[in-house]
C-alpha positions in Angstrom: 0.0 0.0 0.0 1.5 3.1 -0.8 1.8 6.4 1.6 -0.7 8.4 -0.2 -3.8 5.3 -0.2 -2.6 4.7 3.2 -3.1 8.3 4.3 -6.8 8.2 2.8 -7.7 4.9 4.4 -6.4 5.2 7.9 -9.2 6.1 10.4 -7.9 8.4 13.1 -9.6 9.9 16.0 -9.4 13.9 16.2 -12.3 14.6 18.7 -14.1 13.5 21.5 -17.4 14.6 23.1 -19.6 13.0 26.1 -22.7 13.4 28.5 -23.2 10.8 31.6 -24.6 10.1 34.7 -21.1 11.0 36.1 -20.9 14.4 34.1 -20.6 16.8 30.9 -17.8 16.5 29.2 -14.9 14.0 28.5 -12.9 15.7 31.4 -15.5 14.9 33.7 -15.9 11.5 32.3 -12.2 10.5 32.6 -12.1 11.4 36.2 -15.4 9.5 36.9 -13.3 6.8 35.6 -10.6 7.5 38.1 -13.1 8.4 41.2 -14.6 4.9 40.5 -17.9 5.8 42.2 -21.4 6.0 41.4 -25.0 4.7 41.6 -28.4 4.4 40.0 -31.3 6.9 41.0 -35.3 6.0 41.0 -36.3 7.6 37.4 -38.3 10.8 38.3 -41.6 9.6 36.6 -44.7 9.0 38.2 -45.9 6.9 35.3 -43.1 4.2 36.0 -45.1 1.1 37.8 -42.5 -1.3 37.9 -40.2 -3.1 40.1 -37.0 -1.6 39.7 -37.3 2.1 38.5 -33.8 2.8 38.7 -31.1 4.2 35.8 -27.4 5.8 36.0 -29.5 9.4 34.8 -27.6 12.2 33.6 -27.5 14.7 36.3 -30.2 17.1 36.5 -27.3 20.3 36.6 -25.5 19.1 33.3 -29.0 18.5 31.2 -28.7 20.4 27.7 -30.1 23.9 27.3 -31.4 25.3 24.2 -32.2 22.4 22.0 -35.8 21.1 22.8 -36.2 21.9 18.9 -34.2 22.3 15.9 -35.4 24.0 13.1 -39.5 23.6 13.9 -38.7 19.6 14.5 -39.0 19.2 18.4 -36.3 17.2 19.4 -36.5 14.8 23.0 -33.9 14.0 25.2 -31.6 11.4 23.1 -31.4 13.9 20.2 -30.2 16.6 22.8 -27.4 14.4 24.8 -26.0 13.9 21.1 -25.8 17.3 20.4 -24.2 18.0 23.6 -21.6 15.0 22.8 -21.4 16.5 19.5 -20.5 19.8 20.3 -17.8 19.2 22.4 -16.4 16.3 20.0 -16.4 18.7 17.3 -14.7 21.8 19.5 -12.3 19.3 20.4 -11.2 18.3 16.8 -10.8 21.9 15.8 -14.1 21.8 13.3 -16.6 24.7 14.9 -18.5 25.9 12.0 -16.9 23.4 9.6 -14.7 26.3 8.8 -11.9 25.1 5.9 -13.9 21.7 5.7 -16.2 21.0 2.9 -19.6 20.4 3.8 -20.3 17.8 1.4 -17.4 15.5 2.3 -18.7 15.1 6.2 -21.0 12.4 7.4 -22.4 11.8 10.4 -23.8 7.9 12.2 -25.1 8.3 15.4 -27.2 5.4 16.6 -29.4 4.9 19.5 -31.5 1.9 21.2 -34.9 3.9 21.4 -34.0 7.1 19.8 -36.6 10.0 21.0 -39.4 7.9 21.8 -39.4 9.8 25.3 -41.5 12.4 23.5 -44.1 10.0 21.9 -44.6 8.1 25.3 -45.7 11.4 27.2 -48.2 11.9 24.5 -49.1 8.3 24.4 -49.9 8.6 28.2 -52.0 11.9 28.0 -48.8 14.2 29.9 -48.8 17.7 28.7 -46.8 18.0 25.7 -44.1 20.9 25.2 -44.9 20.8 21.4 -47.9 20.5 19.6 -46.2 18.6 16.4 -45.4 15.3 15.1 -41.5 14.3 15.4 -39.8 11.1 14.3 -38.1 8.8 16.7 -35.0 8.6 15.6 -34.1 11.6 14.2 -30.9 11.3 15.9 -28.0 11.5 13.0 -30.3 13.9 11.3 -30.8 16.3 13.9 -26.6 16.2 14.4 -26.4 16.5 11.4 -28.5 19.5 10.6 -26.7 21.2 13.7 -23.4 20.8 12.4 -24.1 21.3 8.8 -22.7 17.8 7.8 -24.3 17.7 4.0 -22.4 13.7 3.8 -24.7 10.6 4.4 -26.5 11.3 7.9 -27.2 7.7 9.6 -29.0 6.5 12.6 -28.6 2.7 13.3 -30.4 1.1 16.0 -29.3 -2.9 16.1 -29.5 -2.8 19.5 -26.9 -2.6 22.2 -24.6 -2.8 19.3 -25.6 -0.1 17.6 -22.7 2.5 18.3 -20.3 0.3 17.8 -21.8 -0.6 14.2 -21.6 3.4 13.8 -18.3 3.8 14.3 -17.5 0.8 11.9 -20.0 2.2 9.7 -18.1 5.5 9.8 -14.6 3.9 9.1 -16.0 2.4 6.0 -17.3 5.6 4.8 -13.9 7.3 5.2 -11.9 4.1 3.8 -14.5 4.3 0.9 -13.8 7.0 0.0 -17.3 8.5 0.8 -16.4 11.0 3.5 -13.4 12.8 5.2 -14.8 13.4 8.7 -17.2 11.3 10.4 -19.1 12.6 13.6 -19.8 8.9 14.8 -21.4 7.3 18.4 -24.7 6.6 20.0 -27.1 8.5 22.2 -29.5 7.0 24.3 -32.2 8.6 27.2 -35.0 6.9 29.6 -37.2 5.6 28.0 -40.4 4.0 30.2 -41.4 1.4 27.8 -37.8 0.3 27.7 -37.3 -0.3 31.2 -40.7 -1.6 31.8 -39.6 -4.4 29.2 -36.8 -5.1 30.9 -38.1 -5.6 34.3 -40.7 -7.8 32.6 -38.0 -9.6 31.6 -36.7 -10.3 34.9 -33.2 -8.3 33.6 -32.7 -5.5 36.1 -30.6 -5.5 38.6 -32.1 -4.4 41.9 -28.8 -2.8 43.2 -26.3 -1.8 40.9 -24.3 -2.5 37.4 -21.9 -5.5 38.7 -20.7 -7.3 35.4 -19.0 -10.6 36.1 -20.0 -10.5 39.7 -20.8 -13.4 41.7 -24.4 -11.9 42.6 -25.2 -10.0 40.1 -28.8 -10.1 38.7 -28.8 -8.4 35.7 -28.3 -5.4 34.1 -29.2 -1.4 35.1 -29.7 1.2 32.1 -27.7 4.6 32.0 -28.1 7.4 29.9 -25.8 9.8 28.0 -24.1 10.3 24.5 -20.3 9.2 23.0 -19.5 11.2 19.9 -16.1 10.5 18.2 -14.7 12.2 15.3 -12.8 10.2 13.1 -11.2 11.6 10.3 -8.9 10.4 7.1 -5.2 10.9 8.6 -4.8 12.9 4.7 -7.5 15.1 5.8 -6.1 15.9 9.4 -2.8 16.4 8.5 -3.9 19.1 5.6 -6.1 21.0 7.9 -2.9 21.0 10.9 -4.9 18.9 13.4 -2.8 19.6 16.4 -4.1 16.7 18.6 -4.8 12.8 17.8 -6.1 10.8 20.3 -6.6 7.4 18.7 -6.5 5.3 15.9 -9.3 3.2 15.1 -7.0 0.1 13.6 -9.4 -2.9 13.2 -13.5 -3.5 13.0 -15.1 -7.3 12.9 -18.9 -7.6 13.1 -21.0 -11.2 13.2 -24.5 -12.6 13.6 -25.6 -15.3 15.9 -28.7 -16.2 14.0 -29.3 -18.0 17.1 -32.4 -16.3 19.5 -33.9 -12.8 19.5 -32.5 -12.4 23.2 -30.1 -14.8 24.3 -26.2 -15.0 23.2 -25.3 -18.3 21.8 -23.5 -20.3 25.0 -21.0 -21.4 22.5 -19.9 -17.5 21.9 -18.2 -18.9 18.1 -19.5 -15.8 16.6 -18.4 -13.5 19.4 -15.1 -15.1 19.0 -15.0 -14.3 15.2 -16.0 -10.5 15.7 -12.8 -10.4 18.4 -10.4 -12.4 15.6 -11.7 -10.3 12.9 -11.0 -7.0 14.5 -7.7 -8.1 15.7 -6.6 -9.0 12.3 -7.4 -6.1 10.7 -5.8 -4.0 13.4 -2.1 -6.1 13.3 -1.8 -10.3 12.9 0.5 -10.4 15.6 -2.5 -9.4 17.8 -3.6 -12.9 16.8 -3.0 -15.6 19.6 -3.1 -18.5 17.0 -0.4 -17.5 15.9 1.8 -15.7 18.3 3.6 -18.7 19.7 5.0 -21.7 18.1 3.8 -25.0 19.0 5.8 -26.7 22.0 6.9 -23.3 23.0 5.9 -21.2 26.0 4.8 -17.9 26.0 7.4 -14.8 27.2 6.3 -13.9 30.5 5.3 -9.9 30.7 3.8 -7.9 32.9 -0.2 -6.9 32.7 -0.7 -4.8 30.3 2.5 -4.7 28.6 1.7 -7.1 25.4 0.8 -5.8 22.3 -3.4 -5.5 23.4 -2.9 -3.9 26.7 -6.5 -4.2 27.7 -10.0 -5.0 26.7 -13.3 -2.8 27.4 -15.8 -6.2 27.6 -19.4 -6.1 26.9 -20.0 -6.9 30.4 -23.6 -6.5 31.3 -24.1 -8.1 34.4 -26.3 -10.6 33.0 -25.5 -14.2 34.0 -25.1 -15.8 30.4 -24.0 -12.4 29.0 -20.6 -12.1 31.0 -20.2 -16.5 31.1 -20.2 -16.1 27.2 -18.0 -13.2 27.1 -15.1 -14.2 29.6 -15.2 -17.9 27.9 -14.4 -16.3 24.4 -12.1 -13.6 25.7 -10.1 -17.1 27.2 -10.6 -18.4 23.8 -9.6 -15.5 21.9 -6.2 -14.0 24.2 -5.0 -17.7 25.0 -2.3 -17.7 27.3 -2.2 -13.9 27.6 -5.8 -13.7 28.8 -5.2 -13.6 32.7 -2.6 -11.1 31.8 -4.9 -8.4 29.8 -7.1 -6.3 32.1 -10.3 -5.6 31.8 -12.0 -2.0 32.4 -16.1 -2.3 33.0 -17.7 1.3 31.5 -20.8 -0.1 32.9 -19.9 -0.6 36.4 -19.7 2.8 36.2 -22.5 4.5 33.6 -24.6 1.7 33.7 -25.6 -0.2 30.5 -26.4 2.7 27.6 -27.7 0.5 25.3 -27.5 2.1 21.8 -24.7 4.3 23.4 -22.6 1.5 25.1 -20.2 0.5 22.0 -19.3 4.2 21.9 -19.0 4.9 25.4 -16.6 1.7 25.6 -14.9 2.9 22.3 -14.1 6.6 24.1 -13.1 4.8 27.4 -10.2 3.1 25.1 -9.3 5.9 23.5 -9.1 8.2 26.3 -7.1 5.2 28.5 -4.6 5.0 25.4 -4.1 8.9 25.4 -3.4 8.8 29.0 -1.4 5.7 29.2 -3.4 4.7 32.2 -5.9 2.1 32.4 -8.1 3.9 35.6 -9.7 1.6 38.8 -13.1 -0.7 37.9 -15.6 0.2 40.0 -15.9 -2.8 42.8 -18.4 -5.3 41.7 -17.6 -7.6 44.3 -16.6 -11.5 43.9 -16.1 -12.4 40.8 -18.3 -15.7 39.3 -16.0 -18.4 39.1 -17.1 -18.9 35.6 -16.1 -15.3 34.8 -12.0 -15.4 35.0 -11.3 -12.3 33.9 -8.6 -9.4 35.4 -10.5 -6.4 36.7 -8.3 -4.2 38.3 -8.9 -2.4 41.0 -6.0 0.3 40.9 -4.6 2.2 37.9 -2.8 0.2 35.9 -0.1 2.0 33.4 -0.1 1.4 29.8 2.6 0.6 27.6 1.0 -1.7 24.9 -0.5 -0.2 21.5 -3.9 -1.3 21.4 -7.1 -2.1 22.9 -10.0 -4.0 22.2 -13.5 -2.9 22.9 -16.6 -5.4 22.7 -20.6 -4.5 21.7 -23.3 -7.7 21.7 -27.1 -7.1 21.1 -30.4 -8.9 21.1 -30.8 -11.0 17.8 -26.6 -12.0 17.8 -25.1 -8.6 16.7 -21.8 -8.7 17.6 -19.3 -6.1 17.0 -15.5 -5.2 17.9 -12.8 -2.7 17.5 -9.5 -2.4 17.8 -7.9 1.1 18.8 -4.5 1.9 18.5 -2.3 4.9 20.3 -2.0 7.5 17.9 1.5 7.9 18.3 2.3 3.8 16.6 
C-alpha cells in the first residue's frame, strides 16, 4: 500500500465529546473513571409502575439547554445528549462551523436503542406536551447533522446494544470508501419508560447496581448519556494542521448469531470471530493462533505490557452475557488472557444501550491517550465462571492497542480495535 492510499484509508480519531450520569464532558468523564464511584437513582416519573425504577441518569445540573427543537422539528432527550456529545467532539477536533472543511465531504452515524421515543410516550400517556407537532423517533444523526451542517450521508442505526459500535464501523467504511473525510460517529441513548418496563418484565434488572462478572449480580441497570467520536482520514487531518490525535481506530469485525432474538449463543463462536476479525485487521501479531510456536511457552510480561494492553468487555451483568464473554475472551487471548485487564464502562454509567459500543470505544481511547488504564468500580466477587482481570488500581499502559466489545439482542456482535496515535 503506498503512503498516499494509506493516508486516505487510515481512520484516526481527532475529537471526543460526552454526557453521563457522572458528568458533561470528557474531562468529567475521565475522572469518573478514576473516582470509580457512582449509583443508580429511581427515574423521576410518576408513570413508571414497575419493580426496579432505577437508571445511572444524567444529572439534573448538566442536562442540555437550548435544544428542545431544531429547526421547527421538536427534538426529545436522546437527540439533545447527542448534540451536547457533538458539540464538544467537534470543539475538540478543531471543526466549529466546519470552517476550511467541505460540507459535502462530512458524514455523520449516530445510533441509538430507542432514539426519541421519550417524547411519543408522554403523548401516548396523555402528559402535557411541550410541542404541539409530530417528530420522528430517531431523528438522531439527522438532527446532528443538521446542527453541524454535515451535507455527507447522515445515519441512525439502531441494532440494539450494538448499535454504536456498528456506527463507528459504519463510519470507518465511509472514510476508507472514499465516501467522506470526517465522520461525527457514536450513540445516544435517554430513559425511556417502555424500555425499562420491558426489561423488568424480563426479569433483567438489577435491583442494586451495574456488577458485570459479579458473583451476585442479577442483571443489568440502564444509564443514559451520549459518546460522539470524530474520526477523520489521517490525509484530511494532517492538511487541515490537526494539532491533537487521540486514537487510531486500527481494526473492525462484526457477526451474527442467528441463534435467539434475546439470548447470546452459550457457545460465543460468533463472538469469538468479531474479536479475531478486528484483531486481524488492526495487526496479525494481535492474533494468539499464531503468536507462539507450538511446544513453545509464552514470554512472561507484565499486565498490560503485550501488544493489546487491555480489553473494554461487553460486560452487562447478566448471568449468560458475561459466562459467554469471559469464555471467548479465554478463547480468543489464549495464554495472555489472565494477563490483559479488563476495564467495566458499565460498572460505572450503567448499560447505555445504543450508546454502550461508543461509550466503551471513548473509554479506550481516552485510556490509550493517557497511558493509564483507571480503577473498575468494585463489583464484588467475581463468578467463578467469569476469570477475567478487573483491576482495582490504575494500571499504566505501555502496549499499542485495545479492544472494545458490543453484543445485542438477535446476535449482533461487533468489535474494534484502537490503537495509540502515536504507533
Amino acid at each position: 500500500m503506498s503512503a498516499d492510499t494509506a493516508d486516505t484509508t487510515d481512520v484516526l480519531v481527532t475529537g471526543l465529546g460526552a454526557l453521563s450520569c457522572v458528568g458533561s464532558g470528557t474531562g468529567a468523564l475521565w475522572r469518573g473513571m478514576h473516582t470509580a464511584r457512582s449509583a443508580p437513582t429511581r427515574v423521576p416519573d410518576p408513570l413508571a409502575h414497575m419493580d426496579h425504577p432505577h437508571m445511572y441518569l444524567v444529572p439534573e445540573a448538566d442536562l442540555p439547554v437550548g435544544t428542545e427543537e431544531l429547526d421547527g422539528l421538536p427534538l426529545g432527550r436522546a437527540s439533545q445528549f447527542a448534540i451536547e456529545a457533538a458539540r464538544e467532539a467537534v470543539e475538540s477536533a478543531g471543526l466549529a462551523g466546519l470552517a476550511g472543511v467541505d460540507p459535502r465531504r462530512v458524514a455523520v452515524a449516530i445510533s441509538s436503542g430507542m432514539g426519541d421515543s421519550d417524547l411519543h410516550e408522554r403523548r401516548r400517556a396523555g402528559e402535557p406536551a411541550k410541542h404541539d407537532r409530530w417528530a420522528p423517533v430517531f431523528p438522531v444523526a439527522s438532527a446532528v447533522g443538521a446542527w453541524l451542517g454535515a451535507q455527507g450521508a447522515n445515519t441512525s442505526l439502531s441494532n440494539a446494544c450494538a448499535a454504536s459500535g456498528y456506527a463507528l464501523s459504519v463510519a470507518a467504511d465511509l472514510i476508507r470508501s472514499g465516501e467522506a473525510d470526517v465522520v461525527l460517529a457514536g450513540g445516544t441513548e435517554a430513559y425511556s419508560r417502555t424500555a425499562l418496563a420491558c426489561f423488568n418484565r424480563l426479569g433483567a434488572i438489577d435491583p442494586e447496581r451495574c456488577r458485570p462478572f459479579a458473583a451476585d449480580r442479577r442483571g443489568t441497570i440502564f444509564g443514559e448519556g451520549a459518546a460522539v467520536l470524530v474520526l477523520e482520514s489521517a490525509a484530511h487531518a494532517r492538511a487541515r494542521g490537526v494539532k491533537t490525535v487521540y486514537a487510531r481506530l486500527a481494526g473492525t469485525g462484526w457477526s451474527c448469531d442467528a441463534y435467539h432474538a434475546t439470548a447470546p449463543e452459550p457457545g460465543g463462536a460468533q463472538i469469538e470471530r468479531a474479536m479475531r476479525e478486528a484483531l486481524r485487521e488492526a495487526d496479525p501479531a494481535l492474533d494468539t493462533d499464531a503468536d507462539t510456536a507450538p511446544g513453545t511457552a509464552a514470554a512472561p510480561r507484565a499486565a498490560g505490557s503485550g501488544p493489546l494492553g487491555f480489553v473494554v468487555p461487553h460486560g452487562t451483568g447478566t448471568e449468560l452475557n458475561d459466562v459467554v464473554e469471559a469464555r471467548a475472551l479465554s478463547a480468543v487471548l489464549g495464554e495472555a488472557a489472565p494477563l490483559t485487564p479488563l476495564y467495566s464502562v458499565k460498572a460505572l454509567l450503567g448499560h447505555t444501550g445504543g450508546a454502550a459500543g461508543a461509550f466503551a470505544a471513548l473509554a479506550a481511547v481516552l485510556v490509550l491517550h493517557h497511558k493509564t488504564l483507571p480503577p473498575n468500580v468494585p463489583v464484588g466477587p467475581l463468578d467463578p465462571e467469569c476469570e477475567v482481570p478487573l483491576p482495582a488500581e490504575p494500571t499504566p499502559m505501555t502496549a499499542p492497542y485495545g479492544l472494545v466489545n458490543a453484543y445485542a439482542f438477535g446476535g449482533n456482535n461487533v468489535s474494534l480495535v484502537l490503537q495509540e496515535a502515536s504507533s
